[in-house]
mmCIF file as gemmi writes it, N, C-alpha and C atoms, coordinates in Angstrom:
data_model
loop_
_atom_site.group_PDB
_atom_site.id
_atom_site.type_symbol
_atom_site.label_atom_id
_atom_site.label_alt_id
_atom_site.label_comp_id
_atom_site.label_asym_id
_atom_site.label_entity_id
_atom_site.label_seq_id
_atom_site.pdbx_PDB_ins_code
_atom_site.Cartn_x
_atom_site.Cartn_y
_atom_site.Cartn_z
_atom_site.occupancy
_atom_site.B_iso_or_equiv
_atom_site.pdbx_formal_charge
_atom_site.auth_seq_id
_atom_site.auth_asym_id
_atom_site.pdbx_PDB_model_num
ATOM 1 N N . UNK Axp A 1 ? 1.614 -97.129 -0.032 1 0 ? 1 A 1
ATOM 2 C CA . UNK Axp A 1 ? 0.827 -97.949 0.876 1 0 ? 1 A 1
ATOM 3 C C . UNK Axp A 1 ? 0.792 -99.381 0.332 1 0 ? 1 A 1
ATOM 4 N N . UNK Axp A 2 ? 1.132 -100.083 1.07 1 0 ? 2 A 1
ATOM 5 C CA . UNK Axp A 2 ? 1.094 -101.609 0.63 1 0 ? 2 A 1
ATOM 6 C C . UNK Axp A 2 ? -0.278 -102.371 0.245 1 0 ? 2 A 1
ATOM 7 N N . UNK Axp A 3 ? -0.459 -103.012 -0.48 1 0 ? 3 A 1
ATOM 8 C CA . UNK Axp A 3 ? -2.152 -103.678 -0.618 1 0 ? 3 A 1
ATOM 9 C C . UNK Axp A 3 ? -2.756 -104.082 0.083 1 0 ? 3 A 1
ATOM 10 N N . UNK Axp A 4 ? -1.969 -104.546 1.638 1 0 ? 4 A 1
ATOM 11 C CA . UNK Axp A 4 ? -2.533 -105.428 2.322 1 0 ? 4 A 1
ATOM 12 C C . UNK Axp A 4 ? -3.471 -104.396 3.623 1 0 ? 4 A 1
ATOM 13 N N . UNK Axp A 5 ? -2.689 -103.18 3.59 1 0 ? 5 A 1
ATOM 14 C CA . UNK Axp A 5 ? -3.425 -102.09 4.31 1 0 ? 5 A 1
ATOM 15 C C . UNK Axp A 5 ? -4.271 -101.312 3.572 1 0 ? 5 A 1
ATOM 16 N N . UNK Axp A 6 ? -4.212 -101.632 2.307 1 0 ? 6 A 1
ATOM 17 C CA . UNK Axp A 6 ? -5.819 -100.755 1.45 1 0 ? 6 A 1
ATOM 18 C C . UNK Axp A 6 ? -6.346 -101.756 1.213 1 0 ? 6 A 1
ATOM 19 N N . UNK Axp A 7 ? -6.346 -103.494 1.843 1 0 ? 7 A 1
ATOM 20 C CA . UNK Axp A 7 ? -7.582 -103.959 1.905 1 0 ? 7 A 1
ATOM 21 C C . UNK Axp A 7 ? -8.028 -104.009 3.033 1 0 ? 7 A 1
ATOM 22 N N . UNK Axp A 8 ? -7.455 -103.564 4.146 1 0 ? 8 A 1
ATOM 23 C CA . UNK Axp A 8 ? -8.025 -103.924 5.726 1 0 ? 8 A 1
ATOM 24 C C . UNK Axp A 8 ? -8.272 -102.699 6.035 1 0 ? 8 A 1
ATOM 25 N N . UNK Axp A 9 ? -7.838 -101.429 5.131 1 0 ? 9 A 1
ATOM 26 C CA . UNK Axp A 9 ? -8.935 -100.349 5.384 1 0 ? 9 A 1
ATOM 27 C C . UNK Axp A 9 ? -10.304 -100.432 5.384 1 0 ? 9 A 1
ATOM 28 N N . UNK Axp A 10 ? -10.463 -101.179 3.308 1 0 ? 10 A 1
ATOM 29 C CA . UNK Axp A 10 ? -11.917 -100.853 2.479 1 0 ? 10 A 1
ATOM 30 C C . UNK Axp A 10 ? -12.527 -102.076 2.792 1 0 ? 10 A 1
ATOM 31 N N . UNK Axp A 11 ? -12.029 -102.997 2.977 1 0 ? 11 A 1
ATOM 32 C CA . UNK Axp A 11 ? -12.439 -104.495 3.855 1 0 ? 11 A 1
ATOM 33 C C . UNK Axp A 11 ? -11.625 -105.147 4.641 1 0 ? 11 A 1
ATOM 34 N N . UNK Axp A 12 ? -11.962 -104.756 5.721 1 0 ? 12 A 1
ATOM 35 C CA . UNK Axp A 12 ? -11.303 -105.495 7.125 1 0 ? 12 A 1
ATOM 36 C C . UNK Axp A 12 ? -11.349 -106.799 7.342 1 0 ? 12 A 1
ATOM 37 N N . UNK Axp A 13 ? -12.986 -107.213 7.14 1 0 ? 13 A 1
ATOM 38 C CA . UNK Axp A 13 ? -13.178 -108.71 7.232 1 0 ? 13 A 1
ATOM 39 C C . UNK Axp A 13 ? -13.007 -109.651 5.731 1 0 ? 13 A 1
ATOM 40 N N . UNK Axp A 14 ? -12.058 -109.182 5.2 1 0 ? 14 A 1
ATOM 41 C CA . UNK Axp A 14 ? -11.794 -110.216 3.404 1 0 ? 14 A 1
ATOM 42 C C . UNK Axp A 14 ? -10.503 -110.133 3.93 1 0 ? 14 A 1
ATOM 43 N N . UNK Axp A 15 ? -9.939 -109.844 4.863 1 0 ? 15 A 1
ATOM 44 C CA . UNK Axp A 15 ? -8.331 -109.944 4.437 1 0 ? 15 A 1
ATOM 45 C C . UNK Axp A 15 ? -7.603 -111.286 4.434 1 0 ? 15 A 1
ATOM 46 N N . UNK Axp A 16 ? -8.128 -112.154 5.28 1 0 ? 16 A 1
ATOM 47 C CA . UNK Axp A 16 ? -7.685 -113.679 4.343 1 0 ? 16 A 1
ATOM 48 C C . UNK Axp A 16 ? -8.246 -113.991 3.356 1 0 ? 16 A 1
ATOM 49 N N . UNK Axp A 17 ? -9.419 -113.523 2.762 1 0 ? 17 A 1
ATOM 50 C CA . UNK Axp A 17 ? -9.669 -114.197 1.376 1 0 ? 17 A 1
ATOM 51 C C . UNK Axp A 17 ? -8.921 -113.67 0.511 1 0 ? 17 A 1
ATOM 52 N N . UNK Axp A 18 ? -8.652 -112.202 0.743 1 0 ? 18 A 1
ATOM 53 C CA . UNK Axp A 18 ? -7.552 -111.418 0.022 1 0 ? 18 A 1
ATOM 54 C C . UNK Axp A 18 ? -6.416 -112.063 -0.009 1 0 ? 18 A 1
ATOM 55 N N . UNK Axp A 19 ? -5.904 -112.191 0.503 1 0 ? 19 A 1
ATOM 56 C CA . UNK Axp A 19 ? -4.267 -112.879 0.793 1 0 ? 19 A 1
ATOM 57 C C . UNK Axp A 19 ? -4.405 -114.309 0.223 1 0 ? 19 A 1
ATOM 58 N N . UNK Axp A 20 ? -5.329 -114.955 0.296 1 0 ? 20 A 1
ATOM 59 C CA . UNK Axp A 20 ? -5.853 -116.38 -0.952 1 0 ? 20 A 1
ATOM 60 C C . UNK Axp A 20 ? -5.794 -115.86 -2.251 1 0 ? 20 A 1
ATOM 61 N N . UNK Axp A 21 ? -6.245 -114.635 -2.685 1 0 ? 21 A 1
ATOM 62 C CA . UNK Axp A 21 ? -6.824 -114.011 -3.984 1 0 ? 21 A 1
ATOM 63 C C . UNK Axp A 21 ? -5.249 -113.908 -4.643 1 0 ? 21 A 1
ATOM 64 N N . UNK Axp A 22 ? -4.548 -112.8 -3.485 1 0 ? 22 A 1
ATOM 65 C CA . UNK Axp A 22 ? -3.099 -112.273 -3.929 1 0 ? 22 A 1
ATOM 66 C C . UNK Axp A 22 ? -2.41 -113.41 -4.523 1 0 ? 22 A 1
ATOM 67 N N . UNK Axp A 23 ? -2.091 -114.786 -3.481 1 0 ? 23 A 1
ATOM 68 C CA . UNK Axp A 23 ? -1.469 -115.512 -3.758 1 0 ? 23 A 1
ATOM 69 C C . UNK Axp A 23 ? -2.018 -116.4 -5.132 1 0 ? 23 A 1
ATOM 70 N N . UNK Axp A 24 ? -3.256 -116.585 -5.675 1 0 ? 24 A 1
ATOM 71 C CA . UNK Axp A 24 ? -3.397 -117.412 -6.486 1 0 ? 24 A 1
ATOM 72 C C . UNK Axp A 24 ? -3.943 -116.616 -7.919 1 0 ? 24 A 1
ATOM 73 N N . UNK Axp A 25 ? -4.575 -115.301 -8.092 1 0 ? 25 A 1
ATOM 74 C CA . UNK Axp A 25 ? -5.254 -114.413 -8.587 1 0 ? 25 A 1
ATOM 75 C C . UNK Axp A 25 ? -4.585 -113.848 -9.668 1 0 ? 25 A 1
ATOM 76 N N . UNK Axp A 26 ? -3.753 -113.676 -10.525 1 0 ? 26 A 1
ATOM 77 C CA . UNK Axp A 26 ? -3.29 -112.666 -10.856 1 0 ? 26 A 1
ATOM 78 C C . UNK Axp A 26 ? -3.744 -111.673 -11.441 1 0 ? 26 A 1
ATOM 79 N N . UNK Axp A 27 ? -5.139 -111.729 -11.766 1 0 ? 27 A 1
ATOM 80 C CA . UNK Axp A 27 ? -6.038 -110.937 -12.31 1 0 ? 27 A 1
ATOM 81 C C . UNK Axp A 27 ? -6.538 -109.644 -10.672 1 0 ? 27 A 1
ATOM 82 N N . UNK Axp A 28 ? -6.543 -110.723 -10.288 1 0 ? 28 A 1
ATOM 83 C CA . UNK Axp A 28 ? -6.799 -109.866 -8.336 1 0 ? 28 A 1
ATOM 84 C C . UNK Axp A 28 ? -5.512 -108.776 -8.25 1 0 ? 28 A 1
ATOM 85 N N . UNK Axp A 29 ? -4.703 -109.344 -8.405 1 0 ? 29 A 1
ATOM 86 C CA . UNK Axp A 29 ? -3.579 -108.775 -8.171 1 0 ? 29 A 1
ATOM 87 C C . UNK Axp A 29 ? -3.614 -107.749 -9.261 1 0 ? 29 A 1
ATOM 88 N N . UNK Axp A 30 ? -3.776 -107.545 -10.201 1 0 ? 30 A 1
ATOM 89 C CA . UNK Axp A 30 ? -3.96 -106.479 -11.217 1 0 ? 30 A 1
ATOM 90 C C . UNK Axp A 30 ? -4.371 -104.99 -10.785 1 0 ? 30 A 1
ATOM 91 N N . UNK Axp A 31 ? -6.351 -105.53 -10.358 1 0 ? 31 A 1
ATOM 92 C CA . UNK Axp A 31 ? -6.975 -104.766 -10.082 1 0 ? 31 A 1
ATOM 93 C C . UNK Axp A 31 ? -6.834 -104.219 -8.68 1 0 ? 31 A 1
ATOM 94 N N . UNK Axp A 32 ? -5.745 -104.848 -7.648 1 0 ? 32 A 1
ATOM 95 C CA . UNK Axp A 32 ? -5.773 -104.363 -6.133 1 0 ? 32 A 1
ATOM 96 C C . UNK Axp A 32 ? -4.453 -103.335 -7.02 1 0 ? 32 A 1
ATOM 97 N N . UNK Axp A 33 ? -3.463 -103.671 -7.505 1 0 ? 33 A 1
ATOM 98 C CA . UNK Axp A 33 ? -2.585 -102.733 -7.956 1 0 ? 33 A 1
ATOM 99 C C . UNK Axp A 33 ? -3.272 -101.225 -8.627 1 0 ? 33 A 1
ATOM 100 N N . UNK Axp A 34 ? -4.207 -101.528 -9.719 1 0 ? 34 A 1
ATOM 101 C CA . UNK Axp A 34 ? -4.972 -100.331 -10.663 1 0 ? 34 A 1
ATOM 102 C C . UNK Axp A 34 ? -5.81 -99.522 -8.991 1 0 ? 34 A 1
ATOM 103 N N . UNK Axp A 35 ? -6.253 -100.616 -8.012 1 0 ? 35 A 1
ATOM 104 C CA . UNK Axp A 35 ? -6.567 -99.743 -7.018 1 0 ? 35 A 1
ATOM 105 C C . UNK Axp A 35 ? -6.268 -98.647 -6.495 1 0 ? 35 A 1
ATOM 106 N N . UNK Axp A 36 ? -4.869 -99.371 -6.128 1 0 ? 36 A 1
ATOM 107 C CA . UNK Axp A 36 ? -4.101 -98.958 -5.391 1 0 ? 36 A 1
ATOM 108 C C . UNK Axp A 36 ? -3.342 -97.059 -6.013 1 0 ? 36 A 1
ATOM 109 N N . UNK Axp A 37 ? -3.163 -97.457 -7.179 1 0 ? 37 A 1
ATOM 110 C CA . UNK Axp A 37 ? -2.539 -96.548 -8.37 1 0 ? 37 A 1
ATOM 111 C C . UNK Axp A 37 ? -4.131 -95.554 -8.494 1 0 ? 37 A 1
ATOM 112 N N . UNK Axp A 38 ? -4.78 -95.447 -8.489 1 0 ? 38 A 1
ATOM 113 C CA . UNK Axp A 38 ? -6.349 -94.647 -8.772 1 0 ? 38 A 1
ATOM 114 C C . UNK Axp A 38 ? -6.003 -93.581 -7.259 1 0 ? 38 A 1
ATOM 115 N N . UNK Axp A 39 ? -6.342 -94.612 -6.23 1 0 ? 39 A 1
ATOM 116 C CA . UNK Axp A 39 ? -6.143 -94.112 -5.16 1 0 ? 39 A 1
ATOM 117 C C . UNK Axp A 39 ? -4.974 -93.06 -4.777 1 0 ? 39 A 1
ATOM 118 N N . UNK Axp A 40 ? -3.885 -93.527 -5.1 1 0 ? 40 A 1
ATOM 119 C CA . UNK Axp A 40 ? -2.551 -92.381 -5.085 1 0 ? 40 A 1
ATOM 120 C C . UNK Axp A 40 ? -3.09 -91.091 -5.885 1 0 ? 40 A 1
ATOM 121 N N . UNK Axp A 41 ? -3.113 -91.072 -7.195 1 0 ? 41 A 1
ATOM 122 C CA . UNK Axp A 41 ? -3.971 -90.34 -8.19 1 0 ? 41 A 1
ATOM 123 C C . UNK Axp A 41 ? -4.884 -89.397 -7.763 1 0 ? 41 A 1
ATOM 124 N N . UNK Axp A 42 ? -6.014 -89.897 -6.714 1 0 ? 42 A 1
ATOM 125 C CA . UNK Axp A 42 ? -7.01 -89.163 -6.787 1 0 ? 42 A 1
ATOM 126 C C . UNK Axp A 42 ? -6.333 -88.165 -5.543 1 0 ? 42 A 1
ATOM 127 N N . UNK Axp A 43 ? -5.396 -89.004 -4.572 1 0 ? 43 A 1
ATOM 128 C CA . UNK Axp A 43 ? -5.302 -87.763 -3.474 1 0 ? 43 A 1
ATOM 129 C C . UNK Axp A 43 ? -4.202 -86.766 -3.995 1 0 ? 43 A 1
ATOM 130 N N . UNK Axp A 44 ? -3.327 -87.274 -5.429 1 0 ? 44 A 1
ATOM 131 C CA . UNK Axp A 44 ? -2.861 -86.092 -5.913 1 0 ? 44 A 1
ATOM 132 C C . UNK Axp A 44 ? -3.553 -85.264 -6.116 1 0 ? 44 A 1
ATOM 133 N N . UNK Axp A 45 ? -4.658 -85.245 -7.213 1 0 ? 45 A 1
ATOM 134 C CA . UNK Axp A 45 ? -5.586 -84.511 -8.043 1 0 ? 45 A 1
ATOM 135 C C . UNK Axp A 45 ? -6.413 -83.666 -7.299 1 0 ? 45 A 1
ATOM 136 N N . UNK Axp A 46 ? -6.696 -84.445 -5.88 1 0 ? 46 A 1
ATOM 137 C CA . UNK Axp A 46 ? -7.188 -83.399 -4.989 1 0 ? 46 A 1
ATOM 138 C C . UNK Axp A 46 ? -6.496 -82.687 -4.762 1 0 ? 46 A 1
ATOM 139 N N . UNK Axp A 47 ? -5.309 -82.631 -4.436 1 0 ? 47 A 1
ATOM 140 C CA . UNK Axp A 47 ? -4.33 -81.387 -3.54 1 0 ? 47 A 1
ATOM 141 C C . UNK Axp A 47 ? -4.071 -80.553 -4.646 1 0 ? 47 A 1
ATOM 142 N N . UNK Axp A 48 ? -4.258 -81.06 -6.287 1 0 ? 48 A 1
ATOM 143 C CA . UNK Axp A 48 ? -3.639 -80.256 -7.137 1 0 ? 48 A 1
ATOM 144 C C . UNK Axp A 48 ? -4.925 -78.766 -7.723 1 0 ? 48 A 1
ATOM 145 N N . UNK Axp A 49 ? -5.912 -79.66 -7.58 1 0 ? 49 A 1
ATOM 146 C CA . UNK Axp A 49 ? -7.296 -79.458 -8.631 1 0 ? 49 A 1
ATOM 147 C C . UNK Axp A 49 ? -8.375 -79.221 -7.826 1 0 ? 49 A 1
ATOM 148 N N . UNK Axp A 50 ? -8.293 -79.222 -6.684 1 0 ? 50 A 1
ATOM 149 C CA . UNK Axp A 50 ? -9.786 -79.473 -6.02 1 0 ? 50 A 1
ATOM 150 C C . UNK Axp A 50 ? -10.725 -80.783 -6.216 1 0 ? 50 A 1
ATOM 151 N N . UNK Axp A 51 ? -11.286 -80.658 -4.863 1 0 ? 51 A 1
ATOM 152 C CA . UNK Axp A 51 ? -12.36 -81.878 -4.91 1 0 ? 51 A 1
ATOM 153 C C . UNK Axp A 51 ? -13.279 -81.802 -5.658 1 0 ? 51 A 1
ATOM 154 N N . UNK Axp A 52 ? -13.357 -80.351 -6.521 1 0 ? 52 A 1
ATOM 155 C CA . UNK Axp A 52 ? -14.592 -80.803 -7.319 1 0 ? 52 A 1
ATOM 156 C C . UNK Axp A 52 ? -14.307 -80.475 -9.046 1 0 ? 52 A 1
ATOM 157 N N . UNK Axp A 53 ? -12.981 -80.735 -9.43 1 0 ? 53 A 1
ATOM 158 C CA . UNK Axp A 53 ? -12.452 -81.008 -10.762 1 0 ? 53 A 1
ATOM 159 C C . UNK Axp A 53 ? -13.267 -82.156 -11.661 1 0 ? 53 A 1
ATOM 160 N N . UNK Axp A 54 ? -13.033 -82.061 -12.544 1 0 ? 54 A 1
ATOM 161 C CA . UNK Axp A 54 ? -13.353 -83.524 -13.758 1 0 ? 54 A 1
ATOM 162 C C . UNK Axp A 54 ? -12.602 -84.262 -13.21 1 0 ? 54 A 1
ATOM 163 N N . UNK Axp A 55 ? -11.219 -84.14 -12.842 1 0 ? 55 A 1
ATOM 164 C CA . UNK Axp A 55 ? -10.28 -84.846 -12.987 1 0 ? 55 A 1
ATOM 165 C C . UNK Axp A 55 ? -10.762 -85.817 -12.172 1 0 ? 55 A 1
ATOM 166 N N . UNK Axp A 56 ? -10.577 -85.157 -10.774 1 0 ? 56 A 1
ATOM 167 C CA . UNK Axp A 56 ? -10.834 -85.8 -9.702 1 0 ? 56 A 1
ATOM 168 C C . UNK Axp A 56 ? -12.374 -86.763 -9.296 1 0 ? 56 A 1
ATOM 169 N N . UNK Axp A 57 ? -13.258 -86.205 -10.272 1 0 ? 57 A 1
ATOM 170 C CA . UNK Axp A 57 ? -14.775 -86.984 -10.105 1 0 ? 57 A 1
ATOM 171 C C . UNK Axp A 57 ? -14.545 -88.428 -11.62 1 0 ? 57 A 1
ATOM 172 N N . UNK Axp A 58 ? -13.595 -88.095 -12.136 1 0 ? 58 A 1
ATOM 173 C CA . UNK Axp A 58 ? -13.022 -89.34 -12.811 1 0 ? 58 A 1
ATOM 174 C C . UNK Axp A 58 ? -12.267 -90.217 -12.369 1 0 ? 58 A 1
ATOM 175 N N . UNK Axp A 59 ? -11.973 -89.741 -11.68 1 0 ? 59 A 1
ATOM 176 C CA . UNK Axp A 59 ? -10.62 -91.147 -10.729 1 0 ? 59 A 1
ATOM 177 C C . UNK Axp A 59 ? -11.58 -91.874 -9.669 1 0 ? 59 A 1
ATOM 178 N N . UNK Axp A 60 ? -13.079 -90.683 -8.893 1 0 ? 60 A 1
ATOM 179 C CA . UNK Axp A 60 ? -13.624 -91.19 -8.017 1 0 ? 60 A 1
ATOM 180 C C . UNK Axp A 60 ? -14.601 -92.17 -8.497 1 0 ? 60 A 1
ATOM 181 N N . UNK Axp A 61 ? -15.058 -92.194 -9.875 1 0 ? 61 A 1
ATOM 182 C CA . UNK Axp A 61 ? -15.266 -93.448 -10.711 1 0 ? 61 A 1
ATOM 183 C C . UNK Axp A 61 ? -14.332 -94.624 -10.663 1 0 ? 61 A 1
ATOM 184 N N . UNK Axp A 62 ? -13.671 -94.183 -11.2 1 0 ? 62 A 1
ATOM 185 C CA . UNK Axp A 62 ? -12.642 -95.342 -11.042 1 0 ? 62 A 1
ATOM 186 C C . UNK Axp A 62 ? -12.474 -96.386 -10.152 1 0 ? 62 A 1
ATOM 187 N N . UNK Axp A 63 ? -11.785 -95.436 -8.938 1 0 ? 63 A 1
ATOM 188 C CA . UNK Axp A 63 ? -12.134 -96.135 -7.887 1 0 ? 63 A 1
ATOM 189 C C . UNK Axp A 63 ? -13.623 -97.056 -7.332 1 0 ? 63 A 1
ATOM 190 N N . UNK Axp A 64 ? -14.649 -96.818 -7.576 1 0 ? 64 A 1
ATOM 191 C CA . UNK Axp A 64 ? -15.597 -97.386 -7.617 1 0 ? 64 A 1
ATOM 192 C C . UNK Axp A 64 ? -16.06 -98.571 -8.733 1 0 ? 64 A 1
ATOM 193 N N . UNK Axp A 65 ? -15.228 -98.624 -9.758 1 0 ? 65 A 1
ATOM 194 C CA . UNK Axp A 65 ? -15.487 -99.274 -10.446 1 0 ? 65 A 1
ATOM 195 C C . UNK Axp A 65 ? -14.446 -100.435 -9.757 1 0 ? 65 A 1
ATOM 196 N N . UNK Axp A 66 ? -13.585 -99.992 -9.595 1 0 ? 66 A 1
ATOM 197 C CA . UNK Axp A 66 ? -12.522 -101.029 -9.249 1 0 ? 66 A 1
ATOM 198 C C . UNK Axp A 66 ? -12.753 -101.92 -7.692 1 0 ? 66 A 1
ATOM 199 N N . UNK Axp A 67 ? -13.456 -101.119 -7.067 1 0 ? 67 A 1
ATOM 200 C CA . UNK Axp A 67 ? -13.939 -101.712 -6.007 1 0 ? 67 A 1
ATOM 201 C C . UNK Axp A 67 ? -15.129 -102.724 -6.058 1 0 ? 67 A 1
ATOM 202 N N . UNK Axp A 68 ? -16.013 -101.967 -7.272 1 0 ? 68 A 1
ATOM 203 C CA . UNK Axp A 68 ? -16.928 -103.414 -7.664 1 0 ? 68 A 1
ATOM 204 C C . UNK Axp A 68 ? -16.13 -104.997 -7.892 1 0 ? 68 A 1
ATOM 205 N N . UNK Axp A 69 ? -14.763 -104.691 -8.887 1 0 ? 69 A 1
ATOM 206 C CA . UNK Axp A 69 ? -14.584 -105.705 -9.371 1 0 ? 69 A 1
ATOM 207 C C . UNK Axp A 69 ? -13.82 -106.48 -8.499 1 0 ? 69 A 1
ATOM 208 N N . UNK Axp A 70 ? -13.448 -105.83 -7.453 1 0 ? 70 A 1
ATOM 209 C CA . UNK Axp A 70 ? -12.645 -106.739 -6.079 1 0 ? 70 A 1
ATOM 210 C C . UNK Axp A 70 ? -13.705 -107.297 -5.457 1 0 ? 70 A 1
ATOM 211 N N . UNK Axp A 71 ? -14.821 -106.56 -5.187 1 0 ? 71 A 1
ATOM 212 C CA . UNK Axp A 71 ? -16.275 -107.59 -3.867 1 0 ? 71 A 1
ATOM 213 C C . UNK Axp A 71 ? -16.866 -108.707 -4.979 1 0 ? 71 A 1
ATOM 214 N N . UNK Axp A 72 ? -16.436 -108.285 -6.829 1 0 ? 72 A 1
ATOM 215 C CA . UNK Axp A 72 ? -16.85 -109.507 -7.34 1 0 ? 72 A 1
ATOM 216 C C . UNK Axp A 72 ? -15.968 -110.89 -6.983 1 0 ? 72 A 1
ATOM 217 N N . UNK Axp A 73 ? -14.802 -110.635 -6.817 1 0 ? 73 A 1
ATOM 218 C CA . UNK Axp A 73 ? -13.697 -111.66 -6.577 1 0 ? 73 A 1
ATOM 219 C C . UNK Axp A 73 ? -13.862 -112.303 -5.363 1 0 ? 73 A 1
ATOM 220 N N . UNK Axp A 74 ? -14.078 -111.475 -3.99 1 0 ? 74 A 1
ATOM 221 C CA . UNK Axp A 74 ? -14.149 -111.902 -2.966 1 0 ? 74 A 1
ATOM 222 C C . UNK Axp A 74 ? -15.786 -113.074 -2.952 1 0 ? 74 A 1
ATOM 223 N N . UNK Axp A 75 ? -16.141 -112.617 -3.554 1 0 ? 75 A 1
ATOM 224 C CA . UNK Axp A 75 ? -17.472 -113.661 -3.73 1 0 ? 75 A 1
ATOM 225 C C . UNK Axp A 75 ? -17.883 -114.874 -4.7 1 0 ? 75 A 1
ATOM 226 N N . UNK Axp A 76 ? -16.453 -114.533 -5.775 1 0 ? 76 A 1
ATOM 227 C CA . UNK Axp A 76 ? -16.483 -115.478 -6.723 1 0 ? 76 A 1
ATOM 228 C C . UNK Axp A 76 ? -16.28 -116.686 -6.372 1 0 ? 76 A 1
ATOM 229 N N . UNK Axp A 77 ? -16.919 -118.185 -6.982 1 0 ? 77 A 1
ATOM 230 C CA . UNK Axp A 77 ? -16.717 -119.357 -6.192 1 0 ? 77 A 1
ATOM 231 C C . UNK Axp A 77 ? -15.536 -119.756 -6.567 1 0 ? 77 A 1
């Protein structure tokens, strides 16, 4: 899945600030990638392990952590 459709999933209305972020960010660009990579991950871990593994309630951290640090960006001045 490309980045630009797992940000207009999880935020529809940032997707030009996103596409500002991509282009100038590379730290943005890091964490939409580690996103992106968590996300693949967790819907393995589900199909492999169940939804209610360690594995899988560790990646669903993840993902949440990583989503903090993108709405920090989108708001950063």
């Amino acid at each position: 899945m490309e980045p630009w459709s797992i940000i207009a999933a999880r935020w529809p209305n940032r997707v030009l600030v996103a596409r500002r972020l991509f282009a100038t960010d590379s730290e943005f660009r890091e964490i939409v990638s580690d996103y992106q990579e968590a996300l693949s991950a967790l819907d393995r871990w589900r199909g492999i392990e169940g939804a209610s593994s360690g594995r899988v309630a560790g990646y669903e951290d993840l993902i949440r952590e990583l989503e903090t640090e993108i709405d920090k960006r989108f708001t950063a001045p």
